[in-house]
Gaussian input, Z-matrix of N, CA and C with variables (Angstrom, degrees):
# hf/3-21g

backbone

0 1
 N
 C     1     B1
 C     2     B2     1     A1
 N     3     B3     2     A2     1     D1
 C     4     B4     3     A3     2     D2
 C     5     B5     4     A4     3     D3
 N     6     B6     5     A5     4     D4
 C     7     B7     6     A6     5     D5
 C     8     B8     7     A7     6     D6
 N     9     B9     8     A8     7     D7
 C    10    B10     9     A9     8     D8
 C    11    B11    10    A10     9     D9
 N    12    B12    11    A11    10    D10
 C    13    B13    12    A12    11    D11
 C    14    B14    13    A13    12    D12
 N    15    B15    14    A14    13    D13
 C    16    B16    15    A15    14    D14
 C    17    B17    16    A16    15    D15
 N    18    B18    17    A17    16    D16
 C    19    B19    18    A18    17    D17
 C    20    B20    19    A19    18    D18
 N    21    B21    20    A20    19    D19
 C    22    B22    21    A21    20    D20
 C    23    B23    22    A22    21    D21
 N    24    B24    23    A23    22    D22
 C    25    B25    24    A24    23    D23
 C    26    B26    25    A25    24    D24
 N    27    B27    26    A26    25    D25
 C    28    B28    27    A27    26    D26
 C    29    B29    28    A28    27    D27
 N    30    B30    29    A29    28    D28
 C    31    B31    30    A30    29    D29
 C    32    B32    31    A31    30    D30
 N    33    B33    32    A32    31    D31
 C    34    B34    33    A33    32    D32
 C    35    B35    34    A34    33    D33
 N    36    B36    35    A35    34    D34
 C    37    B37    36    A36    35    D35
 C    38    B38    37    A37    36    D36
 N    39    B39    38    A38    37    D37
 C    40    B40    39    A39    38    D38
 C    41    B41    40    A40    39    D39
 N    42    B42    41    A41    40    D40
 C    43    B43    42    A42    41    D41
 C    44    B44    43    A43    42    D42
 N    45    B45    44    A44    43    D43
 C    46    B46    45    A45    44    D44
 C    47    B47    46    A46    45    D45
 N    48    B48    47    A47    46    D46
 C    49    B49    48    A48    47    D47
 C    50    B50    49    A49    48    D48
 N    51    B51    50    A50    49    D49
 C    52    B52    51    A51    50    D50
 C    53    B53    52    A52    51    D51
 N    54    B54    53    A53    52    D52
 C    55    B55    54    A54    53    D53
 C    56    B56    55    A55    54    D54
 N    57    B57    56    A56    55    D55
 C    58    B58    57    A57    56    D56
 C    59    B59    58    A58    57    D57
 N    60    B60    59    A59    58    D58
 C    61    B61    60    A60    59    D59
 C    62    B62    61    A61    60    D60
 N    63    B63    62    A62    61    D61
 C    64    B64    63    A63    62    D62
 C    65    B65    64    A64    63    D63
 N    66    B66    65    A65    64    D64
 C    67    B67    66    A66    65    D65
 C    68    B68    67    A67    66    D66
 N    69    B69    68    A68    67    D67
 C    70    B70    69    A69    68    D68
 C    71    B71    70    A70    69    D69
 N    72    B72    71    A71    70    D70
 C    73    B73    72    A72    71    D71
 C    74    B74    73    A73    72    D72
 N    75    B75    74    A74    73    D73
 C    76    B76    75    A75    74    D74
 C    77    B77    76    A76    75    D75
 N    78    B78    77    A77    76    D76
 C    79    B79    78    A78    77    D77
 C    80    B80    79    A79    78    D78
 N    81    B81    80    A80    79    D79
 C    82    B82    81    A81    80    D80
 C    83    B83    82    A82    81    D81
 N    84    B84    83    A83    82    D82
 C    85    B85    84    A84    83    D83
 C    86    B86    85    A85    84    D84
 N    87    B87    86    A86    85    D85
 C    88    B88    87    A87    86    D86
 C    89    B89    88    A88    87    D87
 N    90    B90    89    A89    88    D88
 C    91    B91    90    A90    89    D89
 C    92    B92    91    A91    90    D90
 N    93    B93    92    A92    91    D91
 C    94    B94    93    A93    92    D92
 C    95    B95    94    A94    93    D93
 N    96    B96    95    A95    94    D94
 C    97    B97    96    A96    95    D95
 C    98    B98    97    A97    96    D96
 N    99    B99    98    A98    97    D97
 C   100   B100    99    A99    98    D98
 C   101   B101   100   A100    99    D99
 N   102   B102   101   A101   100   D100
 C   103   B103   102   A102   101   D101
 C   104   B104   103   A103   102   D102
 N   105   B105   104   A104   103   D103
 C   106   B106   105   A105   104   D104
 C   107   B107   106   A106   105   D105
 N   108   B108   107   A107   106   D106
 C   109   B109   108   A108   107   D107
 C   110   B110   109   A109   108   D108
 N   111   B111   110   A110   109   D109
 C   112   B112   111   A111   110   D110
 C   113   B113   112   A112   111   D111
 N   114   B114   113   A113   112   D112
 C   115   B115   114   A114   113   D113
 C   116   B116   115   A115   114   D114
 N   117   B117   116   A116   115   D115
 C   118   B118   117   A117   116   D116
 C   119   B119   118   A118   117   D117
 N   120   B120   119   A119   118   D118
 C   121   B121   120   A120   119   D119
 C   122   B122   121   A121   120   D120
 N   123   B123   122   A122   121   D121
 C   124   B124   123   A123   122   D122
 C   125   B125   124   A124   123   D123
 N   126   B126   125   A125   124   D124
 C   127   B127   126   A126   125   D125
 C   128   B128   127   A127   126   D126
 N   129   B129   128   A128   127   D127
 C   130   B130   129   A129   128   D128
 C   131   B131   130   A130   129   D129
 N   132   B132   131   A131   130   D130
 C   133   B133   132   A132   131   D131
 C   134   B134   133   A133   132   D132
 N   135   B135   134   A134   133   D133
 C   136   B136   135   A135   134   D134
 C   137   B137   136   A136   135   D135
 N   138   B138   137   A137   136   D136
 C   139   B139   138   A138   137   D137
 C   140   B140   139   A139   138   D138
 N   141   B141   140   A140   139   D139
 C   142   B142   141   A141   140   D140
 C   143   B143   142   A142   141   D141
 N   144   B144   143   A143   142   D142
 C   145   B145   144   A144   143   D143
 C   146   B146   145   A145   144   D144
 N   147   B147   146   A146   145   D145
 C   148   B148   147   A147   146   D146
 C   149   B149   148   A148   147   D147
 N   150   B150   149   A149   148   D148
 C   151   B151   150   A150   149   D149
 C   152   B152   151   A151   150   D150
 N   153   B153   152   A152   151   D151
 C   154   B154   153   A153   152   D152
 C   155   B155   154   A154   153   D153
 N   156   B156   155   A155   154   D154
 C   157   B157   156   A156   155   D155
 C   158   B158   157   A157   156   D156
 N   159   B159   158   A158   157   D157
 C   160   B160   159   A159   158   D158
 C   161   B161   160   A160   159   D159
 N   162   B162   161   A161   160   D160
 C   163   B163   162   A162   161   D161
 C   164   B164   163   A163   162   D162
 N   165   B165   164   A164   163   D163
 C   166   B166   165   A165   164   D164
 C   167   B167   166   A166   165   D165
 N   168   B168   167   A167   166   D166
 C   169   B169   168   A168   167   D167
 C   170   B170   169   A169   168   D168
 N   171   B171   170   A170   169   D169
 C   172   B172   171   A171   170   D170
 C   173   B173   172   A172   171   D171
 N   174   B174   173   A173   172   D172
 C   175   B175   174   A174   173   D173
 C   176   B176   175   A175   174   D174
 N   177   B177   176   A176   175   D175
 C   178   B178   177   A177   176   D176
 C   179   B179   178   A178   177   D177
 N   180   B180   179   A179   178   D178
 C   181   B181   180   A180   179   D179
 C   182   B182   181   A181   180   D180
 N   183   B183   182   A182   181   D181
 C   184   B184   183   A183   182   D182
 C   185   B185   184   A184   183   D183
 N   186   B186   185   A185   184   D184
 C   187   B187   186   A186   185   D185
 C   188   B188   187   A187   186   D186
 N   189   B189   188   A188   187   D187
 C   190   B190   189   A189   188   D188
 C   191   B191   190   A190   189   D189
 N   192   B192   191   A191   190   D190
 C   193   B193   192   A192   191   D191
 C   194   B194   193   A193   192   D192
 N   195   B195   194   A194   193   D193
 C   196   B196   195   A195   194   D194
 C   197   B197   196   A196   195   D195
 N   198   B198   197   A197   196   D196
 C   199   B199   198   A198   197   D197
 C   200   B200   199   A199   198   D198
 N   201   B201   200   A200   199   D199
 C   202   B202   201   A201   200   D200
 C   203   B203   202   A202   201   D201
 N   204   B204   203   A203   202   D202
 C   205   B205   204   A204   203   D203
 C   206   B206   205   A205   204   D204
 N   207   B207   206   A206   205   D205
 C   208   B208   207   A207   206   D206
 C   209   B209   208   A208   207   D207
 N   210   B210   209   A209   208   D208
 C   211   B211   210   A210   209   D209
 C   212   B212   211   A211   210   D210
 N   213   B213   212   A212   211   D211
 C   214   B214   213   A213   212   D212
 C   215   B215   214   A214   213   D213
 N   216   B216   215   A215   214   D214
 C   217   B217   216   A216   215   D215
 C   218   B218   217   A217   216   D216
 N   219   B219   218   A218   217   D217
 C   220   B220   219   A219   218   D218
 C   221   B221   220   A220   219   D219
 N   222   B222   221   A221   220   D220
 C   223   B223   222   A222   221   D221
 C   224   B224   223   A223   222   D222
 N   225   B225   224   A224   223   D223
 C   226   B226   225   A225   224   D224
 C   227   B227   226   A226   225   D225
 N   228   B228   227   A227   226   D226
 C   229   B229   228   A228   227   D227
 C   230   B230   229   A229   228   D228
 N   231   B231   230   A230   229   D229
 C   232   B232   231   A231   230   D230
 C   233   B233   232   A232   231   D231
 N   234   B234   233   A233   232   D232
 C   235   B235   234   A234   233   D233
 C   236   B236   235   A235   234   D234
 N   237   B237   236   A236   235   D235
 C   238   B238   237   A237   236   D236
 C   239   B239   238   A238   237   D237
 N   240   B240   239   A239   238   D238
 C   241   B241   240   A240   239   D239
 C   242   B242   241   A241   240   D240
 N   243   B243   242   A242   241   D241
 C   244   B244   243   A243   242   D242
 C   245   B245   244   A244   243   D243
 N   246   B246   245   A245   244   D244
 C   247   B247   246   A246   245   D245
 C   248   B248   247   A247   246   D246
 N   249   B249   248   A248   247   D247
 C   250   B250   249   A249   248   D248
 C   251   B251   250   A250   249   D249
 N   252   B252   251   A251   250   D250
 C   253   B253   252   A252   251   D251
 C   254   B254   253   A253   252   D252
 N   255   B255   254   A254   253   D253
 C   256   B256   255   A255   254   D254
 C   257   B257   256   A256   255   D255
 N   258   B258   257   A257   256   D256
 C   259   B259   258   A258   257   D257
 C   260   B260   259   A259   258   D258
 N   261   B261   260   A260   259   D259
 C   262   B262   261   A261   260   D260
 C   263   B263   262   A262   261   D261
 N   264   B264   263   A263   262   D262
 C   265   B265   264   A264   263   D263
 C   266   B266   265   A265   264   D264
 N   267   B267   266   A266   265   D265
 C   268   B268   267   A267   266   D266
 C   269   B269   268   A268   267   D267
 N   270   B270   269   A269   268   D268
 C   271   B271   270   A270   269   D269
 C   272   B272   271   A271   270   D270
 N   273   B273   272   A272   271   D271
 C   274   B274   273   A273   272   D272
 C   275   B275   274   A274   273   D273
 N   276   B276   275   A275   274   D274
 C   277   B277   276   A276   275   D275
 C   278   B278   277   A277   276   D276
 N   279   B279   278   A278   277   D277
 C   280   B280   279   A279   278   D278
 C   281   B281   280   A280   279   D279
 N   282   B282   281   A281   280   D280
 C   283   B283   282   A282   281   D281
 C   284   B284   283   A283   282   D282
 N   285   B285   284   A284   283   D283
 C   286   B286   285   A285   284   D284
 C   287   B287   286   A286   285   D285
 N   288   B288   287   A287   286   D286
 C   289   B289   288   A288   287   D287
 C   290   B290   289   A289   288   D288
 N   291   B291   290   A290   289   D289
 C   292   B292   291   A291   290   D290
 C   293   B293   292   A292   291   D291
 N   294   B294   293   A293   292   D292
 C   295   B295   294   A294   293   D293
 C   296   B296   295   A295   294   D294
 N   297   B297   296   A296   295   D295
 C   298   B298   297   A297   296   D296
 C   299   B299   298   A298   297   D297
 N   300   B300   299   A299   298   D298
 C   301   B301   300   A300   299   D299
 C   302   B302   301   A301   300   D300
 N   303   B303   302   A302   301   D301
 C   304   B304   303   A303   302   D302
 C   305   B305   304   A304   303   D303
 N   306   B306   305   A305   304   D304
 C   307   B307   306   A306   305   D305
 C   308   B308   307   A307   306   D306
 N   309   B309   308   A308   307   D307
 C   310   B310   309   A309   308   D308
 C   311   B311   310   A310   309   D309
 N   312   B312   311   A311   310   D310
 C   313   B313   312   A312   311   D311
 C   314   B314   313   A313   312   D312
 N   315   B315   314   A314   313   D313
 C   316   B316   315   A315   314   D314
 C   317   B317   316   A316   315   D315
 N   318   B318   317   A317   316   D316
 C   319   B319   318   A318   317   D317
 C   320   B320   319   A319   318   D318
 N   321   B321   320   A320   319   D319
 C   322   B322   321   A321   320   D320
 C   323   B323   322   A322   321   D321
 N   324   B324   323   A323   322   D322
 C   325   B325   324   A324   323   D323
 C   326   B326   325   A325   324   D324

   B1=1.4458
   B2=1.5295
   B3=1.3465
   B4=1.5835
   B5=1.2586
   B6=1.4624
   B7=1.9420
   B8=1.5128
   B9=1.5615
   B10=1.5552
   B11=1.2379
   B12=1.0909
   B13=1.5991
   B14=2.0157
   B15=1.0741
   B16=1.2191
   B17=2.2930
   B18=1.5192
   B19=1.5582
   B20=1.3737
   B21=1.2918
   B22=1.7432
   B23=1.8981
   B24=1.0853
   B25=1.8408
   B26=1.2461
   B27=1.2743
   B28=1.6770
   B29=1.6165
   B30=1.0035
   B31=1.7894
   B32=1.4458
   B33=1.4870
   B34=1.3720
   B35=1.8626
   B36=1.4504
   B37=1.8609
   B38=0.8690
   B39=1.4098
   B40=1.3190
   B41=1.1742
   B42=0.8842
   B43=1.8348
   B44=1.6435
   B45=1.3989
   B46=1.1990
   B47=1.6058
   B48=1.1501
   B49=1.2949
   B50=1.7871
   B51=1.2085
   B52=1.7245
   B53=1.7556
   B54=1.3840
   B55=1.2664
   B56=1.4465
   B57=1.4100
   B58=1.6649
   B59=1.5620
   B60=1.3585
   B61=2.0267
   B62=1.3889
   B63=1.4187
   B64=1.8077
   B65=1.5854
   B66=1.5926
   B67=1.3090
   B68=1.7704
   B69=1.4647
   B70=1.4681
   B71=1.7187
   B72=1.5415
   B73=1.2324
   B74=1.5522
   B75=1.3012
   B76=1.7366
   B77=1.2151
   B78=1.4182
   B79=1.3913
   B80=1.7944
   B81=1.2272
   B82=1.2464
   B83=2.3038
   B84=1.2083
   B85=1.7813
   B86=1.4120
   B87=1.7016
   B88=1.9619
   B89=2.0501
   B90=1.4194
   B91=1.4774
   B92=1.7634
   B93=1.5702
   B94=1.4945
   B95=1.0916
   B96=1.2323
   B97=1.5390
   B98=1.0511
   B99=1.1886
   B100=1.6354
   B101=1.6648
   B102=1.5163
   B103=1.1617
   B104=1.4762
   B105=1.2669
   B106=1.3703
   B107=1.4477
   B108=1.1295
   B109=1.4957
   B110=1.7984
   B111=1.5018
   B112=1.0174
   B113=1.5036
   B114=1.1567
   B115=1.3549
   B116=1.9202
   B117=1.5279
   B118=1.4104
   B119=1.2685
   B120=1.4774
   B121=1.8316
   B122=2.1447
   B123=1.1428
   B124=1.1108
   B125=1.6298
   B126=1.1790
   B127=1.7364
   B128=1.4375
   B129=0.9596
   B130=1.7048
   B131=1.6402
   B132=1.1531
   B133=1.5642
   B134=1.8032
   B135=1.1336
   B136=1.6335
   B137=1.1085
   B138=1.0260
   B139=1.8722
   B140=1.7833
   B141=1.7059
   B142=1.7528
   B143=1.5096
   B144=0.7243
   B145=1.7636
   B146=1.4383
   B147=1.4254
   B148=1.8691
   B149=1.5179
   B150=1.2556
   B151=1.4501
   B152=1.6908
   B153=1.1925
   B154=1.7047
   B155=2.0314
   B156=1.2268
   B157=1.4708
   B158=1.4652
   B159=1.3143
   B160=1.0284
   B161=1.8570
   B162=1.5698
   B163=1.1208
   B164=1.5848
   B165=1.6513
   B166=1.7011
   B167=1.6791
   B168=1.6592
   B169=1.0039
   B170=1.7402
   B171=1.1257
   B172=1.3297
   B173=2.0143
   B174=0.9204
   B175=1.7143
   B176=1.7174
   B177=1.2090
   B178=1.9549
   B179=1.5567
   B180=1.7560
   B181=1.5089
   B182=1.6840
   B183=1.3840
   B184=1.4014
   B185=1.4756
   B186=1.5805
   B187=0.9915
   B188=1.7637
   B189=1.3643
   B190=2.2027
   B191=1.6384
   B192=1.4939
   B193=1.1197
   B194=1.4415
   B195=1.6494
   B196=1.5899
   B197=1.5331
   B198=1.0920
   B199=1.3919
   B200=1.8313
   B201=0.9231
   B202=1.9240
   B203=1.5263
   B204=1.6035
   B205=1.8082
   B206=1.5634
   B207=1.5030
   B208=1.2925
   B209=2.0336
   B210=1.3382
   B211=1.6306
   B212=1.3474
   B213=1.7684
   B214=1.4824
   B215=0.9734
   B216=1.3241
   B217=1.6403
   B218=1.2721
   B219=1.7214
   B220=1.6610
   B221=1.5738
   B222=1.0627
   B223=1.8089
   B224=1.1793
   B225=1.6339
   B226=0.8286
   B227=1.6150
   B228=1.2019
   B229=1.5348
   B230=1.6284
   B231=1.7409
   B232=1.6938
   B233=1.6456
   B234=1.0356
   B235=1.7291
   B236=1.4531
   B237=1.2540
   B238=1.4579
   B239=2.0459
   B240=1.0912
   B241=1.3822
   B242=1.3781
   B243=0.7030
   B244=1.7234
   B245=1.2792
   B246=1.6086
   B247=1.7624
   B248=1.2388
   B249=1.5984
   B250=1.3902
   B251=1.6525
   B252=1.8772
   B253=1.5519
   B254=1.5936
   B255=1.1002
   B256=1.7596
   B257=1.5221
   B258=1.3714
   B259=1.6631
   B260=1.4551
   B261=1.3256
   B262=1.3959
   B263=1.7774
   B264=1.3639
   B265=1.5211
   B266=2.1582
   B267=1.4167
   B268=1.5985
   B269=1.9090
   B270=1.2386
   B271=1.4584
   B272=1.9614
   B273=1.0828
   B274=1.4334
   B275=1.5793
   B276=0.9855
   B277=1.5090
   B278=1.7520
   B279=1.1798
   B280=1.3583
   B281=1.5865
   B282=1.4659
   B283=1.6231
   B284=1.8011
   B285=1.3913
   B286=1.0893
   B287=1.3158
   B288=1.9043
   B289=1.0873
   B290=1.5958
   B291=1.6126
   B292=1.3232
   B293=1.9459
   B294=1.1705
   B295=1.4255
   B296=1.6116
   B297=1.3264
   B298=1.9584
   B299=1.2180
   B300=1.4154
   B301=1.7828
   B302=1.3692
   B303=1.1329
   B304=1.6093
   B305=1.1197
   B306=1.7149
   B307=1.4692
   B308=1.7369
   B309=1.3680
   B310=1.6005
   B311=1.6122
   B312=1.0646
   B313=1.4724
   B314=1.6868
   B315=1.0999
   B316=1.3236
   B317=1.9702
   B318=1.3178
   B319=1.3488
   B320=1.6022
   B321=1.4684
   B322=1.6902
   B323=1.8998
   B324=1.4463
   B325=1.8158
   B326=1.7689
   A1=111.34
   A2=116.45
   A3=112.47
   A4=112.92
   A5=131.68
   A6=132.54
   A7=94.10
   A8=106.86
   A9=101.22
   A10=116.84
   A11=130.26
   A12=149.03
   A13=80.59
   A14=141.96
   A15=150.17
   A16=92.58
   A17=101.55
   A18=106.05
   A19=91.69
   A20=116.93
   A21=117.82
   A22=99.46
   A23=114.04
   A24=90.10
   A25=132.02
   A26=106.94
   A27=103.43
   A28=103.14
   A29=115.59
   A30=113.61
   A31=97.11
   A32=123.38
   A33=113.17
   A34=126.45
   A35=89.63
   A36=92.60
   A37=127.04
   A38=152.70
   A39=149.13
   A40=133.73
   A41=134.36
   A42=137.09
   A43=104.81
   A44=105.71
   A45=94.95
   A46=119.10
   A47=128.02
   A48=130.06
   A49=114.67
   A50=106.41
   A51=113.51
   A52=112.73
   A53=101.54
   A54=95.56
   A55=114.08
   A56=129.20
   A57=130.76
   A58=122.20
   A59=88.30
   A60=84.35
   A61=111.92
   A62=103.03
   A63=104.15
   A64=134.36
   A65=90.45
   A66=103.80
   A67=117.13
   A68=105.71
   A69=132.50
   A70=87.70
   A71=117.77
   A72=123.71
   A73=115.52
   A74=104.16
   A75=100.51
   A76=123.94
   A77=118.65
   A78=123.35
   A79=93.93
   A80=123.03
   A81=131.28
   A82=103.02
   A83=84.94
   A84=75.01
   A85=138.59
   A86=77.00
   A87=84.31
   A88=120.00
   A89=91.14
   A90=108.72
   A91=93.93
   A92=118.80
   A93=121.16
   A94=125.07
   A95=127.17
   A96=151.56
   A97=107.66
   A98=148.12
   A99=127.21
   A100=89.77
   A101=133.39
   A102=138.48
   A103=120.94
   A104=112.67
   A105=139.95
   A106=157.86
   A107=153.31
   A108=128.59
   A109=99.67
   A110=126.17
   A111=115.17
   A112=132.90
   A113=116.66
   A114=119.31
   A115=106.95
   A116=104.09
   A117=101.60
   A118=136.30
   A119=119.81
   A120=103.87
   A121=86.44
   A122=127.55
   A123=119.09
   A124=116.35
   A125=110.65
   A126=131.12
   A127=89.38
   A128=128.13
   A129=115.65
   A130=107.65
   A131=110.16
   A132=103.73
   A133=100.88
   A134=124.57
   A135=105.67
   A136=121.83
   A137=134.44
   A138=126.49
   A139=107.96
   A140=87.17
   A141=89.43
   A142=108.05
   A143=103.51
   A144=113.41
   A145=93.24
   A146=135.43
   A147=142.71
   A148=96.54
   A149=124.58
   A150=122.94
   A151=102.34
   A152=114.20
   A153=86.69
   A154=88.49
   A155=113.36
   A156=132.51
   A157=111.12
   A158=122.91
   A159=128.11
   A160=125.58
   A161=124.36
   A162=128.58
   A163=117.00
   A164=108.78
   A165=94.33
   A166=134.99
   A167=100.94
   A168=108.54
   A169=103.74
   A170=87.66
   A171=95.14
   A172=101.49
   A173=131.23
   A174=133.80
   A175=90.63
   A176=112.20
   A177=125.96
   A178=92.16
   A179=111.34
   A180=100.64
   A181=117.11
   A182=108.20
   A183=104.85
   A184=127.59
   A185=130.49
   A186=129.32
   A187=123.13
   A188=87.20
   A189=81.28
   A190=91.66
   A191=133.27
   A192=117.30
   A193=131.12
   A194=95.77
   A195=101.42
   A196=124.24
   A197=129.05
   A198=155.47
   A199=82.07
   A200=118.96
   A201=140.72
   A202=98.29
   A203=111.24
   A204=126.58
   A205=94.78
   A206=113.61
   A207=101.59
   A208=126.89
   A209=100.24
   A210=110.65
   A211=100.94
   A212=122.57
   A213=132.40
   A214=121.00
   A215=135.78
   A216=128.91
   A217=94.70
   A218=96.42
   A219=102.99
   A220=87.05
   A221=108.50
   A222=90.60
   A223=92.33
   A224=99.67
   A225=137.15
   A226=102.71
   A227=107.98
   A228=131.69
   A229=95.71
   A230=108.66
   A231=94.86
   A232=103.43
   A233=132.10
   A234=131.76
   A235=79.89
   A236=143.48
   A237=155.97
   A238=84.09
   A239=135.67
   A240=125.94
   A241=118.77
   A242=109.88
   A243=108.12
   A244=122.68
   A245=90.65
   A246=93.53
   A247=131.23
   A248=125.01
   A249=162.72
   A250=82.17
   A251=97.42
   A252=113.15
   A253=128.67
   A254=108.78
   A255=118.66
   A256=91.28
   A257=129.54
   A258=101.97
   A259=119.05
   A260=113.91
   A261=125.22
   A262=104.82
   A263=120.14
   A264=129.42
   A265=84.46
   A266=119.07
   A267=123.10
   A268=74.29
   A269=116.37
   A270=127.74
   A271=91.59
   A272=117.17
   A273=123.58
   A274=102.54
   A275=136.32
   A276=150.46
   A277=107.96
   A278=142.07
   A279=121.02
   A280=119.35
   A281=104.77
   A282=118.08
   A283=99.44
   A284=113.56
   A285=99.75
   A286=134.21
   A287=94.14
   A288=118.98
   A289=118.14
   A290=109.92
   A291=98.75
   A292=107.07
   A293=104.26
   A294=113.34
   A295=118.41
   A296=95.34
   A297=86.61
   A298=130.76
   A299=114.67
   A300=116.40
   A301=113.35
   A302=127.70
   A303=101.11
   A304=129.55
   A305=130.90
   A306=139.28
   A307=79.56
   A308=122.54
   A309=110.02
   A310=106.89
   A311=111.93
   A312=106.34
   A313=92.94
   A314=139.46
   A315=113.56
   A316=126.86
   A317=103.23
   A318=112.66
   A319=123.08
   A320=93.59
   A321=104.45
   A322=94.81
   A323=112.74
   A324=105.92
   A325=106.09
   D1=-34.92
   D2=178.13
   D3=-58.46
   D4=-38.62
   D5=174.72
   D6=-44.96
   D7=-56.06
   D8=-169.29
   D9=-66.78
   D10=-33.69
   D11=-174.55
   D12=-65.95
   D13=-77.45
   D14=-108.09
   D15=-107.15
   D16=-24.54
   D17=168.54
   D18=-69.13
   D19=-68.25
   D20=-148.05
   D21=-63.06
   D22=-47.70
   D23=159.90
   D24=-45.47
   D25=-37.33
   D26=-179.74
   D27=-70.42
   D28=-45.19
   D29=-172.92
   D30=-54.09
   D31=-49.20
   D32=-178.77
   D33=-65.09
   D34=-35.14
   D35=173.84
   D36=-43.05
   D37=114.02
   D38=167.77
   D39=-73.74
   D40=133.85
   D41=-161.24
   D42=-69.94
   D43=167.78
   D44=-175.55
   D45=-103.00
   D46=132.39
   D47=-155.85
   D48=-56.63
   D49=-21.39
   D50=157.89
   D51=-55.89
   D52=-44.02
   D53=-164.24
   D54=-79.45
   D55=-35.46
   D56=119.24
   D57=7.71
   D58=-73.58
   D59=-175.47
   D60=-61.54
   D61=-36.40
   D62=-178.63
   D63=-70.89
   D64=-22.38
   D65=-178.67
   D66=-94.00
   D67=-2.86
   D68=-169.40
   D69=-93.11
   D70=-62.59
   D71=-169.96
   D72=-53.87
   D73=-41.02
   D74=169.79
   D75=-79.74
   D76=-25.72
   D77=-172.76
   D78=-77.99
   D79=-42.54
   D80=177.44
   D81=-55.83
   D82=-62.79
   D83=174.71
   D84=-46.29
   D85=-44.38
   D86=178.00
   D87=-72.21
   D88=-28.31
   D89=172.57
   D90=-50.61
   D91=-69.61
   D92=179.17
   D93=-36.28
   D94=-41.40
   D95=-135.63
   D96=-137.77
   D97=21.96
   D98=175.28
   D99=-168.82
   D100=158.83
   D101=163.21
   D102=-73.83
   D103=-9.04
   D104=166.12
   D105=-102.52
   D106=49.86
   D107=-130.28
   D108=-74.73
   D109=134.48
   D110=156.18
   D111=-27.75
   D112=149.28
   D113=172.34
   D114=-64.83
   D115=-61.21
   D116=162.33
   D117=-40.12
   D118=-37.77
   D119=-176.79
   D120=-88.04
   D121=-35.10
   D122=-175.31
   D123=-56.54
   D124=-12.68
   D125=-172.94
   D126=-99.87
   D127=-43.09
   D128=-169.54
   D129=-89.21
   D130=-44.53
   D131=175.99
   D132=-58.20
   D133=-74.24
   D134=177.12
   D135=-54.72
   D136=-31.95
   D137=146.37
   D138=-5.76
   D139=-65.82
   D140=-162.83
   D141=-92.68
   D142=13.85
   D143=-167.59
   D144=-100.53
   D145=-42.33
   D146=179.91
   D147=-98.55
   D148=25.86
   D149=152.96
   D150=-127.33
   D151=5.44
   D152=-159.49
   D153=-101.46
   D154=142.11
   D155=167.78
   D156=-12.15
   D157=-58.49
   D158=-172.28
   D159=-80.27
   D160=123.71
   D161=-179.85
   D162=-41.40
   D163=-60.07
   D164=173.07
   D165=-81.53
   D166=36.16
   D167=169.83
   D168=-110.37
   D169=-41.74
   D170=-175.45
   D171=-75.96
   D172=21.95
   D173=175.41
   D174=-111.90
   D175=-42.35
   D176=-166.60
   D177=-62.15
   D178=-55.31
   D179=-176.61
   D180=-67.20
   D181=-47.50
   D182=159.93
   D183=-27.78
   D184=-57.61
   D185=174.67
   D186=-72.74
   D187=-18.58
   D188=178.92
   D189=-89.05
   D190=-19.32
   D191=165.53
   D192=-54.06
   D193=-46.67
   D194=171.70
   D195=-70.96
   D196=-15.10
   D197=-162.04
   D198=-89.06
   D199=-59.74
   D200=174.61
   D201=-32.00
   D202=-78.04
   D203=-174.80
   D204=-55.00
   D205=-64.38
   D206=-168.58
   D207=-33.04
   D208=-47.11
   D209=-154.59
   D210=-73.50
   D211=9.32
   D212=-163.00
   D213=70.96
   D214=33.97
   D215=160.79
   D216=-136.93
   D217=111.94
   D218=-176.58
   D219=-115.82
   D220=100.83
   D221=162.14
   D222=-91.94
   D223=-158.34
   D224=-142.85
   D225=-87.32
   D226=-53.30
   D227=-157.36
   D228=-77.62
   D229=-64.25
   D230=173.56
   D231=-34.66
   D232=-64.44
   D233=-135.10
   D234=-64.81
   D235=-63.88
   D236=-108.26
   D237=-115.01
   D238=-28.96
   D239=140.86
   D240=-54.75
   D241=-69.44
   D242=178.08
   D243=-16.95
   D244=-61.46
   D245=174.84
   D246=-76.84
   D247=-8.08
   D248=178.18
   D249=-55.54
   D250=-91.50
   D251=162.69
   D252=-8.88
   D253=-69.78
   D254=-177.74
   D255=-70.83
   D256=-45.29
   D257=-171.97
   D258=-69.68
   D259=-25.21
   D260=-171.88
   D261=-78.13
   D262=-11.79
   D263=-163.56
   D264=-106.19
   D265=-36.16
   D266=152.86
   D267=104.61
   D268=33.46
   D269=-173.92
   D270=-98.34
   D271=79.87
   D272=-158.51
   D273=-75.29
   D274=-74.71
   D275=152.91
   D276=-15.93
   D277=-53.92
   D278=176.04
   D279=-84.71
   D280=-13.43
   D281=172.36
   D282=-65.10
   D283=-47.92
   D284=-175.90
   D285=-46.50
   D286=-56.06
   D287=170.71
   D288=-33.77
   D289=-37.95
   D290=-165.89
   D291=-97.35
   D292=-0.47
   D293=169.06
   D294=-82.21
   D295=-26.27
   D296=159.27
   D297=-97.84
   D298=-22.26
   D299=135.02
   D300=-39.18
   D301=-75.42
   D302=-179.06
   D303=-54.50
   D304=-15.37
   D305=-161.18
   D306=-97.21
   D307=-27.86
   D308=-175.23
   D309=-74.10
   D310=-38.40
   D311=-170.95
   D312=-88.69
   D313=-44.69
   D314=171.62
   D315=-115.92
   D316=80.96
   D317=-167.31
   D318=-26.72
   D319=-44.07
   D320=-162.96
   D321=-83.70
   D322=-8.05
   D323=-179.00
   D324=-51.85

């Protein structure tokens, strides 16, 4: 029970608001600068965006996540944010949803 005890803190921890600005600032550069934003800085800025305190940050990471599945690279980890996202928004019903997407792509998780 403590692993489980010791996930559901982490879903609740919130990132630290430095790490926010930094991950905003690159995702913001590459948006400027490239015809593309990586999938990676776009994965890390919503990373901290579905950890940070606040609900419309955590909707912003939600949506560059989906923006993520959409472009055809659904791993694993976008899907498995998502639901991170919707539980932390207490949006119970699409979190689910996205927890058996991940149990679909990896059965034995």
């Amino acid at each position: 029970m403590t692993e489980l005890n010791d996930i559901i803190d982490d879903l609740d921890t919130p990132c630290d608001e430095r790490d926010i600005i930094e991950h905003e600032r690159q995702y913001s550069e590459e948006l400027q600068t490239k015809p593309v934003v990586s999938s990676r800085t776009q994965f890390g800025y919503a990373y901290v965006l579905i950890k940070s305190p606040y609900d419309n940050d955590v909707r912003l990471g939600i949506k560059l996540l989906q923006e993520l599945c959409q472009s055809g690279v659904n791993q694993r980890d976008f899907v498995y944010y998502l639901a991170v996202g919707y539980y932390r928004l207490r949006e119970y019903g699409p979190a689910i949803k996205y927890c058996e997407r991940v149990l679909d792509m990896e059965p034995g998780n």
